[in-house]
C-alpha positions as CSV (number, residue, x, y, z in Angstrom):
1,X,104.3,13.4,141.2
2,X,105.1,17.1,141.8
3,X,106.7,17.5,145.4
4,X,104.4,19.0,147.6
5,X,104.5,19.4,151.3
6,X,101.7,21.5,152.3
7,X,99.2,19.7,154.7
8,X,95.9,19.3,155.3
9,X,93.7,22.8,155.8
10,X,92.7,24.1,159.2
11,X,90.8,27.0,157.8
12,X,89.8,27.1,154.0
13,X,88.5,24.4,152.1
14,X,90.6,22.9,149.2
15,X,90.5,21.9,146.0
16,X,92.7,19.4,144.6
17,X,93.3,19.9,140.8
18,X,95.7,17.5,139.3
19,X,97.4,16.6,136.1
20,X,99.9,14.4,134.0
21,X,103.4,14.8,133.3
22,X,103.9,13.9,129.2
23,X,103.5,10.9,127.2
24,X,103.1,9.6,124.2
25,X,106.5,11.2,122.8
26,X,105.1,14.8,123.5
27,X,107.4,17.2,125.2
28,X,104.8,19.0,127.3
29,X,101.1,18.0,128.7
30,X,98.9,20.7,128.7
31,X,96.6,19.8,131.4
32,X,100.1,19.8,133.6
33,X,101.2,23.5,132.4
34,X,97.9,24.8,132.8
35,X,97.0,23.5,136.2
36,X,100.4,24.6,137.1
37,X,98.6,28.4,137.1
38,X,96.3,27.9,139.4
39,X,98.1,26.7,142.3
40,X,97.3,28.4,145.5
41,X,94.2,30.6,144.0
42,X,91.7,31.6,146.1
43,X,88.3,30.6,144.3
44,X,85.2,31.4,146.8
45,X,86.3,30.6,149.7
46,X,88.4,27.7,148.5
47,X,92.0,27.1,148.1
48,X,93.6,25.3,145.3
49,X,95.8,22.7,145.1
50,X,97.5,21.9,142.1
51,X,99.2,18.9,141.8
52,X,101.0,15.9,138.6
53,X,100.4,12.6,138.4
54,X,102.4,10.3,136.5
55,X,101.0,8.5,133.3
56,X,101.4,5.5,134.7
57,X,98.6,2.8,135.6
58,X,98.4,1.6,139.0
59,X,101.2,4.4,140.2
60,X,98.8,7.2,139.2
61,X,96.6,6.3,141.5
62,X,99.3,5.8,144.3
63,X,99.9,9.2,144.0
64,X,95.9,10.5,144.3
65,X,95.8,8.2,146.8
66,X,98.1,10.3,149.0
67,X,97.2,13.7,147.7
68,X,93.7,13.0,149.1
69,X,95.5,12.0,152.3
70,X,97.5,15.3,152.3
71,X,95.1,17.6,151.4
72,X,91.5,16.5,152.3
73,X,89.7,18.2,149.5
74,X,86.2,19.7,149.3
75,X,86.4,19.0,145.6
76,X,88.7,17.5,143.2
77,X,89.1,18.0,139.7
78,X,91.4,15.6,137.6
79,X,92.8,16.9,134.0
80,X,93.9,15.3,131.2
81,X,95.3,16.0,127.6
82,X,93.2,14.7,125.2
83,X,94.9,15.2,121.4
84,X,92.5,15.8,118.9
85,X,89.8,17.2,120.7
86,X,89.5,21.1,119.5
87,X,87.3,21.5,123.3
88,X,87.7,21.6,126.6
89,X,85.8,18.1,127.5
90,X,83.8,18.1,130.4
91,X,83.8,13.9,131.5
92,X,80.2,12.1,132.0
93,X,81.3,8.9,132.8
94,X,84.5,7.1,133.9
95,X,84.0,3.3,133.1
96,X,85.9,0.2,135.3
97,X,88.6,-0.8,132.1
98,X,92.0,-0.2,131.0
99,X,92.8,-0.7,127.4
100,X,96.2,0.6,126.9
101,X,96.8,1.5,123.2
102,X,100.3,3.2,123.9
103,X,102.2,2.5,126.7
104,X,102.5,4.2,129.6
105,X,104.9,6.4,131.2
106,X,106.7,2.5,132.8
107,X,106.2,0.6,129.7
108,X,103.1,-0.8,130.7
109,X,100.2,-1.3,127.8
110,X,97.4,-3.6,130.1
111,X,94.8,-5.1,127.8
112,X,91.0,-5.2,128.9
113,X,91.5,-5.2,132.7
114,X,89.7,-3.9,135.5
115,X,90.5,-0.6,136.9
116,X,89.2,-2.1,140.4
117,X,88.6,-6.0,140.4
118,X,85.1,-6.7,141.2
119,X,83.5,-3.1,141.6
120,X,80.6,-1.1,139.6
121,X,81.2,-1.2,135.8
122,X,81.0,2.8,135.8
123,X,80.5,6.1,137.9
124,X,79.3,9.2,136.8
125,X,80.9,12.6,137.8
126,X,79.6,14.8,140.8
127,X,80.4,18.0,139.3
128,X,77.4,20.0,138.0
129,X,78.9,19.1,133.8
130,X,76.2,20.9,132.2
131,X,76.6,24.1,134.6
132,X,79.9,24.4,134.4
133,X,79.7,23.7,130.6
134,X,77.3,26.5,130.6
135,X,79.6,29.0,132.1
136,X,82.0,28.2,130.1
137,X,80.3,29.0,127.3
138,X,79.3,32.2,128.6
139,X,83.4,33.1,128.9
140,X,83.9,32.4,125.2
141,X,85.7,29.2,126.2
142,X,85.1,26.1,124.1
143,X,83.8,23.2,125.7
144,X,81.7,20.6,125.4
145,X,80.1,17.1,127.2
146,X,82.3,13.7,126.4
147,X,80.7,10.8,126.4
148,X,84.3,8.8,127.3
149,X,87.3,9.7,129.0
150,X,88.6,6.7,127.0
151,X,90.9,3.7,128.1
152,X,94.0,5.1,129.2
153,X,95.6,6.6,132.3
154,X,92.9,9.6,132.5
155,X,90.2,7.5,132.7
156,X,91.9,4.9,134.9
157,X,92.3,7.7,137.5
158,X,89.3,9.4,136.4
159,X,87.3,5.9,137.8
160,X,89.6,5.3,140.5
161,X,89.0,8.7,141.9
162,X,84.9,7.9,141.2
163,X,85.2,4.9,143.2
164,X,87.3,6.2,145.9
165,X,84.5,9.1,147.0
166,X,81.9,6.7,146.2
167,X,83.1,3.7,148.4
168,X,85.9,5.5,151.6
169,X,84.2,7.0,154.2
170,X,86.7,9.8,154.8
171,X,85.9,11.2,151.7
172,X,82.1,11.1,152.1
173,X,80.4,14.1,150.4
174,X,83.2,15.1,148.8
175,X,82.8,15.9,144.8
176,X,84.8,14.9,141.9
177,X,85.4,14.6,138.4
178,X,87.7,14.9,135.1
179,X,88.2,17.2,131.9
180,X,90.2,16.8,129.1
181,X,91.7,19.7,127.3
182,X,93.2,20.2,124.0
183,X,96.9,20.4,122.9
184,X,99.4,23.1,122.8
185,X,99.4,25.3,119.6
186,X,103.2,24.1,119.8
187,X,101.8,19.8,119.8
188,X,99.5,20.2,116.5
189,X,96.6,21.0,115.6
190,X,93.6,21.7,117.1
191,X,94.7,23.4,120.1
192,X,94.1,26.1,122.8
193,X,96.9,28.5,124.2
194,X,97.7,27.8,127.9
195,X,96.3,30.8,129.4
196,X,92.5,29.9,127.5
197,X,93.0,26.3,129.3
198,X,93.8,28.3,132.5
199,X,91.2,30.8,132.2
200,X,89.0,28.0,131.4
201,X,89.7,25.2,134.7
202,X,89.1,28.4,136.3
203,X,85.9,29.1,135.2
204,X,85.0,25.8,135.1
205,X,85.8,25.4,138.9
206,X,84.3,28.5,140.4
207,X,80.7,27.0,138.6
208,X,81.5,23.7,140.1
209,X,82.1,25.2,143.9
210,X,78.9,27.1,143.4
211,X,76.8,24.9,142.0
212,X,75.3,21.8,144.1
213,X,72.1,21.4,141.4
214,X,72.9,21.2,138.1
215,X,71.2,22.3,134.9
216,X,69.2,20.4,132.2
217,X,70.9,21.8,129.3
218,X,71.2,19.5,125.8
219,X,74.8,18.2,125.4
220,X,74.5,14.3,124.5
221,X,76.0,12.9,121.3
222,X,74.0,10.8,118.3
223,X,77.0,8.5,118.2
């Protein structure tokens, strides 16, 4: 996790965005290099804080775990890179598995196991999804709704972060959810430059702080 000593806010709200050093063989994650811009903007009142987690199950969520501690956000934002995906994905639901068809970042590769033993089967994000997809839109940006934020890592913190507001009093009312966003130009094809991704968590964040009722706007899937 990126080395960050800045404590809690006495004045401004924060917003924690996060994302993951590379995997998978790839030399750079995008959703790292792009949240890496953000870091310390001012977005309505709120500050950003941008911050990696590693790919690695179980120690990815170590690390949330003590961001939220540091930090205290109003609302957190989780990012992931999502290869093959010509969008940024705006995440529905995060579901209570890990099914690990790569290893991670430690070697691990955990076969149909519970993100957290015993609890709900899924969560659904707090961020206004079709809003912010909707402002996006309106930017030129391309997004879209995902139905899955798969098996891996992203999801795995993508759940544990669902549980965590839903469950810890300390972080009651606080709002959270994930995106995924497409490769580099430089990882294959399809892709989005680094400065669209930017432009578009920033879009996609200044909706999310101003928006507490969402929008009925189509963006489900036939399959």
């Amino acid at each position: 996790m990126l080395s960050d000593r800045r404590a809690a806010p006495v004045g401004r709200p924060r917003i924690l965005l996060t994302g993951f050093d590379p995997f998978g063989g790839q030399p750079v994650n995008p959703s790292w290099q792009a949240v890496q811009q953000l870091d310390g903007l001012e977005l309505d009142g709120h500050e950003v804080a941008a911050a990696q987690l590693p790919t690695v199950f179980g120690e990815a969520l170590q690390a949330l775990d003590t961001l939220l501690e540091r930090h205290r956000p109003a609302l957190v934002l989780v990012t992931g890179q999502a290869g093959g995906r010509s969008n940024i994905s705006l995440e529905r639901v995060a579901i209570n598995v890990n099914d690990a068809r790569i290893p991670d970042n430690a070697g691990a590769q955990p076969v149909d196991t519970e993100v957290v033993a015993g609890a709900p089967a899924a969560y659904f994000s707090t961020l206004p999804i079709k809003a912010m997809l909707a402002a996006l839109l309106a930017e030129g940006v391309r997004a879209d709704v995902s139905q899955t934020a798969g098996t891996f890592v992203c999801n795995h913190v993508f759940y544990g972060l669902m549980h965590r507001l839903a469950t810890d009093a300390r972080w009651a009312g606080v709002r959270g959810g994930m995106l995924h966003v497409p490769w580099l130009p430089e990882q294959g094809q399809p892709s989005m430059s680094c400065d669209q991704i930017a432009r578009g968590l920033k879009v996609a964040l200044r909706c999310a702080v101003r928006t507490r009722t969402d929008l009925k706007l189509q963006a489900g899937a036939v399959a």
